[in-house]
N, C-alpha and C positions, 0 to 999 in steps of 0.2 A: 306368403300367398295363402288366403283363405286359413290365415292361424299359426302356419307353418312358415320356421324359416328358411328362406331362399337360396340364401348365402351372404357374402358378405367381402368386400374389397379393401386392404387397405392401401391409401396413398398418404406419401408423407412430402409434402412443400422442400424444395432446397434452392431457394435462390430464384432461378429463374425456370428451375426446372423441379417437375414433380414427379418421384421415383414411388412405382407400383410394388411395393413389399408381399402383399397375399392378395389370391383369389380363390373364393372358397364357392363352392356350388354344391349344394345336397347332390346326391346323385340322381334322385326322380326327378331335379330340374334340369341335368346337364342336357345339352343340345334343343333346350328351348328358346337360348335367348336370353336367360336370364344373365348371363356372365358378361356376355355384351353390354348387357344396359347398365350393369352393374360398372363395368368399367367405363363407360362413356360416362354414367351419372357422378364417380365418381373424380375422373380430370375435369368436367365443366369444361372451361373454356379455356382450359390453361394450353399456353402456345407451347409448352415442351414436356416433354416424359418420356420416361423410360423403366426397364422392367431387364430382367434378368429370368432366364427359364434354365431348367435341364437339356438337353440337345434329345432327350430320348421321348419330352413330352411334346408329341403332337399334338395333343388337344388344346394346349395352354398356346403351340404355336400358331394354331388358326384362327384362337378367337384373337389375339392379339393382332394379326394380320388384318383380322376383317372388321378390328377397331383404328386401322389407320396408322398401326407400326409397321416397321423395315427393318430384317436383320440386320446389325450395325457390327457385331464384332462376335469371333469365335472364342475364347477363352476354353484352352486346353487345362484340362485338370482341376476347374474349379470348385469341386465336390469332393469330402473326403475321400470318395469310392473312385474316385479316378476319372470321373463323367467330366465332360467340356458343356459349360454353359454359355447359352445363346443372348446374347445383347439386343436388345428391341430399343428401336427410337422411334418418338411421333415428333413431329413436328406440324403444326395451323399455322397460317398466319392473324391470327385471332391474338392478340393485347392482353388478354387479361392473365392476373396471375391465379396459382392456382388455391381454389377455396379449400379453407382449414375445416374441416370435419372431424 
């Protein structure tokens, strides 16, 4: 934005479903919108994905929420430090698979 970077998503294709690996946001863009878009631009149209969080980050849990994920599963313990990580699934009914970036 205006020279500066934004942030930046990565998503990796697996079959039918496409897993969200990082979401990076400078900090002068968090709570703009930019992480949203950033994730919507990055699944496109793809009918499945999923994502993995820490249980203690909230931030990471509402922008997922308010891109059309549903906590799918608890996972006790799965951070060295002893943190239980959170399961995100999206599901569209939307065809397409998802674009290689």
């Amino acid at each position: 934005i205006n020279g500066d970077a934004a942030g930046f998503c990565v998503v990796v294709p697996r079959g039918k479903t496409a897993s969200v690996h990082a979401i990076v946001v400078a900090p002068r863009f968090r709570r703009t919108g930019v992480g949203l878009n950033l994730v919507r631009s990055a699944l496109g149209k793809c009918q499945r994905a999923r994502c993995e969080i820490r249980a203690s980050n909230l931030a990471s849990e509402r922008l997922f929420i308010r891109a059309g994920f549903v906590a799918s599963a608890l996972k006790a313990g799965a951070y060295a430090d002893g943190e239980a990580a959170i399961e995100f699934t999206r599901v569209t009914d939307q065809a397409s698979p998802p674009a290689a970036h």
